[in-house]
C-alpha positions as CSV (number, residue, x, y, z in Angstrom):
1,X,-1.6,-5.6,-45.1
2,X,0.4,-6.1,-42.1
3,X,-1.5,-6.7,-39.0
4,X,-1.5,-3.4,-36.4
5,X,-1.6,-5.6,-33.6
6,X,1.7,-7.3,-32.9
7,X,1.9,-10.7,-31.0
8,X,2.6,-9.2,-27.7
9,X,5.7,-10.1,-26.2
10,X,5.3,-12.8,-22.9
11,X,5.4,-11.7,-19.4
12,X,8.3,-13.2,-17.4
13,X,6.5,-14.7,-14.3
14,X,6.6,-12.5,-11.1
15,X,8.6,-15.3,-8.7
16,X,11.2,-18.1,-10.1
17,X,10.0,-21.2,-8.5
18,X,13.0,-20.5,-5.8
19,X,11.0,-17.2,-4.9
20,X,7.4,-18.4,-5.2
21,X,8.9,-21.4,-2.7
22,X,10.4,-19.2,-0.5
23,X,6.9,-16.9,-0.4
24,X,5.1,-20.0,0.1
25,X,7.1,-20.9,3.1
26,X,7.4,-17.7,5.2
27,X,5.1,-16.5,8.2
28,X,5.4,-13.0,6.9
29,X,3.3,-13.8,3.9
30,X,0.4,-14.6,6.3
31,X,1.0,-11.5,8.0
32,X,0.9,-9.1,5.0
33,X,-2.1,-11.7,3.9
34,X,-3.7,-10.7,7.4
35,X,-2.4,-6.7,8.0
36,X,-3.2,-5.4,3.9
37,X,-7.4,-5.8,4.5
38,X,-6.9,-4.6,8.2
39,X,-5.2,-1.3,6.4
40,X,-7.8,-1.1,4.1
41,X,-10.5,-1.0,6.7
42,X,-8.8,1.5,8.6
43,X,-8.8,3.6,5.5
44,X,-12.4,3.3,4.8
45,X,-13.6,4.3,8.1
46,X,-11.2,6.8,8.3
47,X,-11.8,8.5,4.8
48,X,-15.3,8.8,5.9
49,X,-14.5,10.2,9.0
50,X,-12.0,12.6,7.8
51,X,-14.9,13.4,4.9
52,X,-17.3,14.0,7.6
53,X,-15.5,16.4,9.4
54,X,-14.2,18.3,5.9
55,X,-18.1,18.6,5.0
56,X,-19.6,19.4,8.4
57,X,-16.5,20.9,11.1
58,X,-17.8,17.8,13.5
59,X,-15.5,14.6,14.5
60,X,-12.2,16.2,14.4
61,X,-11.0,14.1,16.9
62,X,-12.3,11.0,15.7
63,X,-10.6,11.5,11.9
64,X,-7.4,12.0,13.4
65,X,-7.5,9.0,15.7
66,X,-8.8,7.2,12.7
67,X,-5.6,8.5,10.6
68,X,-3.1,8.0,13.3
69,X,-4.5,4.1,13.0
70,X,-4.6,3.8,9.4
71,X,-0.9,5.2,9.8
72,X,0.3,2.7,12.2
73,X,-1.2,0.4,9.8
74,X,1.2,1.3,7.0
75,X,4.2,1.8,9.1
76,X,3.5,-1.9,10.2
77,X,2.6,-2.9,6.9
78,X,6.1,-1.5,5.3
79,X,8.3,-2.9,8.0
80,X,6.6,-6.6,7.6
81,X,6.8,-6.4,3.3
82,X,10.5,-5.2,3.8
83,X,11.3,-8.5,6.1
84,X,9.0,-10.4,3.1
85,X,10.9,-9.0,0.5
86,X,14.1,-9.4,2.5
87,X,13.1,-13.6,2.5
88,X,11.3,-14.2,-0.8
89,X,13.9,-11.7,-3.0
90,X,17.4,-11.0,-0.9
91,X,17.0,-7.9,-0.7
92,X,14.5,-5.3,1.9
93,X,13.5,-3.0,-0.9
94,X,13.5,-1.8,-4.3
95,X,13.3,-5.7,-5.5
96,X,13.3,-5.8,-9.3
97,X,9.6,-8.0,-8.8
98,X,8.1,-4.9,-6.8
99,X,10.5,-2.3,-7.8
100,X,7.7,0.7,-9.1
101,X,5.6,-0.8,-5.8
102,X,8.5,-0.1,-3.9
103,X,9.2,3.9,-4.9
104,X,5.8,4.4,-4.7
105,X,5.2,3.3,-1.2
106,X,8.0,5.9,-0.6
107,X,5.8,8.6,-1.4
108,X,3.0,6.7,0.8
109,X,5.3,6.8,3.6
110,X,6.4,10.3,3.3
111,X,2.6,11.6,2.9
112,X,1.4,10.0,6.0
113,X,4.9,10.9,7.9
114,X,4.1,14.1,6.8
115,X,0.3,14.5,8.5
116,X,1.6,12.8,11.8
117,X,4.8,15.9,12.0
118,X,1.8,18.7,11.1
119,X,-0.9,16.5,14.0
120,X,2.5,17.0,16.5
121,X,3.9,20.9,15.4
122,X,0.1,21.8,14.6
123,X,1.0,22.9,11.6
124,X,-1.6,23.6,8.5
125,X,-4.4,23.6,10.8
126,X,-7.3,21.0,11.4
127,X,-8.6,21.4,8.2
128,X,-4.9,21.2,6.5
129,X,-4.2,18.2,8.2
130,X,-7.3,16.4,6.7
131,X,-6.5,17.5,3.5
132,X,-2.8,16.3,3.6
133,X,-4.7,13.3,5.3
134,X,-7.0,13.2,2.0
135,X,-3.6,13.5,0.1
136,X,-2.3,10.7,1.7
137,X,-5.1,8.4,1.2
138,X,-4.8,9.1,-2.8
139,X,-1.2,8.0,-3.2
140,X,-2.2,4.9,-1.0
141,X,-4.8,3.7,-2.9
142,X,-2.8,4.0,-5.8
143,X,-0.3,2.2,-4.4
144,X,-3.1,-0.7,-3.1
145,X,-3.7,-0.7,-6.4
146,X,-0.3,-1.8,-7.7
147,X,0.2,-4.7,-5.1
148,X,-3.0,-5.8,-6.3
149,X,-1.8,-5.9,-9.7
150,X,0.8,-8.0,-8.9
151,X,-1.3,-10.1,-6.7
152,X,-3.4,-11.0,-9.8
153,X,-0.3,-11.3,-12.5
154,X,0.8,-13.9,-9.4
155,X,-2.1,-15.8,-9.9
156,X,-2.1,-15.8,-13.2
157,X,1.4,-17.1,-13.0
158,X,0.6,-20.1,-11.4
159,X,-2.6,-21.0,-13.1
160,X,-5.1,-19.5,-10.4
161,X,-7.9,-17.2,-11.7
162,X,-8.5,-14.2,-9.6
């Protein structure tokens, strides 16, 4: 009997060597190095906070400082990966490499763009905002997830064991 488990077929590495060189070489993979943990910290204290206020009506003011930072994070974040992807690919978005990543981080964008208009027109409310805030937060961490994803396969690429 045949066996139900076909050789899977390989993975094509994430970077040609020209690509992996050119990552290796560039400030902006420090920076994305240095700004993706600083995101992530602003999201944890700020997914409390906007928690807090959600479950109790206290610290509006903190959560939305807190989101407004974890925002400026991602804006920041976006613009430095598109100069990255710019160097390391050709091309500032939509790379074939981080393609899904890419289209994603659209909806990230948009999520987040969307809770800073409602914080300026006051629309939805306080307790609107947070939950487009919560919303947000969801597609982000998603989207976390994927670069990490391709932060391991890169490792595995080269040997490296995450």
């Amino acid at each position: 009997m045949p066996s139900s488990n076909p050789t899977p077929k390989p993975r094509k590495p994430l970077y040609t060597a020209a690509e992996r060189a050119r990552r290796d070489a560039t400030i902006w993979t420090v920076v994305q190095g240095i700004l993706a943990p600083l995101q992530f910290l602003a999201f944890a204290v700020s997914l409390v906070l906007v928690i807090r206020y959600l479950m109790t009506g206290d610290g509006y003011a903190a959560a939305t400082i807190s989101i407004v930072i974890k925002s400026g994070f991602l804006f920041l974040i976006m613009v430095t990966g598109a100069i990255w992807e710019k160097i390391v690919f050709g091309q500032y978005l939509l790379a074939p490499a981080f393609f899904w990543e890419d289209v994603f981080s659209f909806a990230v964008i948009a999520l987040h763009a969307a809770y800073l208009w409602a914080l300026a027109t006051g629309a939805l409310g306080a307790e609107g905002q947070m939950i487009l805030a919560l919303a947000a937060y969801a597609t982000y961490l998603i989207n976390a997830g994927q670069f990490l994803r391709k932060l391991r396969l890169a490792r595995l690429d080269t040997g490296v064991q995450p």
